[in-house]
Structure formats: structure tokens, C-alpha cells
N, C-alpha and C positions, 0 to 999 in steps of 0.2 A: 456359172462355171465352177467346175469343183477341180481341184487341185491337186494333184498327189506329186510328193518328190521320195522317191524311191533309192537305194542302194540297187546294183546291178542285179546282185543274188536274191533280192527280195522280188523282183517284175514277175510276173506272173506266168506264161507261156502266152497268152493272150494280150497282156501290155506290150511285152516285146517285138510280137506279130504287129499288131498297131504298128506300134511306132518306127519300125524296120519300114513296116509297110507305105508309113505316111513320109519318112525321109527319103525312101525310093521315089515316090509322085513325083516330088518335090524337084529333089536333087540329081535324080537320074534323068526319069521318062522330060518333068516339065522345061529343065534348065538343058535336057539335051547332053549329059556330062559324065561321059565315062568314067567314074574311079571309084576306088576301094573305101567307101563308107565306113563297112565295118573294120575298122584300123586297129583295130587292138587295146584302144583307152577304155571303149567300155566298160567295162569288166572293174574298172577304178576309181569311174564317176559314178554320180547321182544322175536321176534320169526326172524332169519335172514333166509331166505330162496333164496337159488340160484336159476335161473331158468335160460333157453336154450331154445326156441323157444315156450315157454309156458309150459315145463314141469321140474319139481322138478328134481334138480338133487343134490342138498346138503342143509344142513339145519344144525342148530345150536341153539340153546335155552341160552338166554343171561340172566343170573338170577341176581337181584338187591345182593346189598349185604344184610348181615341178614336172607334171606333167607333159603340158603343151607347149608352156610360155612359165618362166620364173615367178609369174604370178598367175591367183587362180583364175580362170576360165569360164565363159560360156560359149558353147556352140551348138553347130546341128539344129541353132532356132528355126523354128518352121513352124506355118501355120495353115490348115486345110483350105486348099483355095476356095472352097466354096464360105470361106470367114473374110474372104479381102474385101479392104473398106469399111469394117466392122469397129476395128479398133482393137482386133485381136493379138497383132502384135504388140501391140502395145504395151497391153494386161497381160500378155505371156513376159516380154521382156520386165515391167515392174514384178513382177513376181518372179523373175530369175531369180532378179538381183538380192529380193527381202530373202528368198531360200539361201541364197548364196550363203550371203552375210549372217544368215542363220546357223547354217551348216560350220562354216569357217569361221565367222567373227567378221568385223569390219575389215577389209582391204581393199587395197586395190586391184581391178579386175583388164584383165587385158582382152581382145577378141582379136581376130582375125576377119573381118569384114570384107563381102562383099564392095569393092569400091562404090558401087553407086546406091547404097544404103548408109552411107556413111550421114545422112542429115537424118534420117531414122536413128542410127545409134545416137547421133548428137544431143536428140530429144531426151536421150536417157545419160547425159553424163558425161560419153564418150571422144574424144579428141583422137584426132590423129596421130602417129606417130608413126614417121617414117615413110619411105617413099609407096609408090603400087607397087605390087610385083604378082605375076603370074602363079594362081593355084588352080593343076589342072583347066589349063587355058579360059578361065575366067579371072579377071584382074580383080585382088585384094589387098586392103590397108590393115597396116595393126592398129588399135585404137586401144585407150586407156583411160579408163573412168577412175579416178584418185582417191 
């Protein structure tokens, strides 16, 4: 797997395509879930994007703090379904996090999680905070790796 973590203005027209493409699969067509992806943070994060012989196969959206949550962020993790069971979430989220902490220093990182991924995030740090609450009619927790 090769790695790249990118500013927004540096993706390429072809990374972008990717990984637009691979969080539409994902989060539109597969989860069934109408909303507006592209939200306007773009443009502000880093963008880590896995790839395997030239093609996308996990991605990540590394968000400054202030942005999202008081503290800084990952989202938009996804991993090409033809990788599940692989352990590629896995190696995409340890590698958020070393980019992270790369990018900004050590802190603390907050998500917005999926609720029934929350023993996924666990594996990496992650604790709960706070109750479920509805994002675009799928239930999510905020979670905080220290």
C-alpha cells in the first residue's frame, strides 16, 4: 500500500475523481444516504488517500482543528469494498492518525462515528463521548482518542 496525504490544492484532478468517486460508493449508493458530501471543509483539510497499483482503495479526510469539532478530526474514512476483511481499515485508520499527529503535533483527535463502528474506533484509542444522535438519518457518536 502506498500512502499519500495531500493538502486539497495539491490532489490532482484524478485523485480528486477517485476519491469523490470512492466516497459516493460508499456513502451514497452503498449506505443508501442522501446528503451533501461535498460540504465545504475540503478545501481546508488534508486528504490521505491509500492506493495499490494505482487504484484507491482507502481514503480518509484529516480535518485541522476548529473546523469540525474544537479539536482536530478524521472523517470520510472509507475503504473500497472489495478490501473488507482485509484489515484495511485498519492500516488506513493507523495511518490517519501517524499523518495526523504528523501534520498538527500530538493531540487530541475527536470523530464523529458511525454508532455501530464504535468497537472499530475503540481498537484505535477512541471512547465515546456523549449520547447517539441522528446524522442524515443514520445514528452517530462523537468519540475522543486523548
Amino acid at each position: 500500500m502506498i500512502w499519500h496525504c495531500q493538502a486539497f490544492d495539491a490532489l490532482k484532478p484524478r485523485a480528486l475523481y477517485d476519491l469523490l468517486r470512492l466516497r459516493t460508493e460508499v456513502f451514497v449508493m452503498e449506505q443508501n444516504c442522501v446528503f451533501q458530501d461535498m460540504d465545504g471543509a475540503d478545501p481546508a483539510c488534508h486528504h490521505l488517500l491509500g492506493e495499490r497499483g494505482g487504484v484507491l482503495l482507502a481514503y480518509a479526510r484529516l480535518v485541522p482543528a476548529g473546523l469540525k469539532f474544537a479539536e482536530a478530526s478524521i472523517g470520510r474514512v472509507v475503504s473500497d469494498p472489495s478490501t473488507r476483511g482485509t484489515g484495511m481499515g485498519h492500516a488506513l485508520m493507523r495511518e490517519a492518525v501517524r499523518q495526523l499527529h504528523a501534520l498538527w503535533g500530538e493531540q487530541p483527535i475527536r470523530i464523529g462515528a458511525q454508532a455501530h463502528l464504535q468497537g472499530f474506533y475503540r481498537q484505535h484509542g477512541f471512547e465515546t463521548e456523549g449520547p447517539p444522535y441522528d446524522e442524515d438519518g443514520i445514528p452517530h457518536v462523537e468519540m475522543l482518542r486523548r
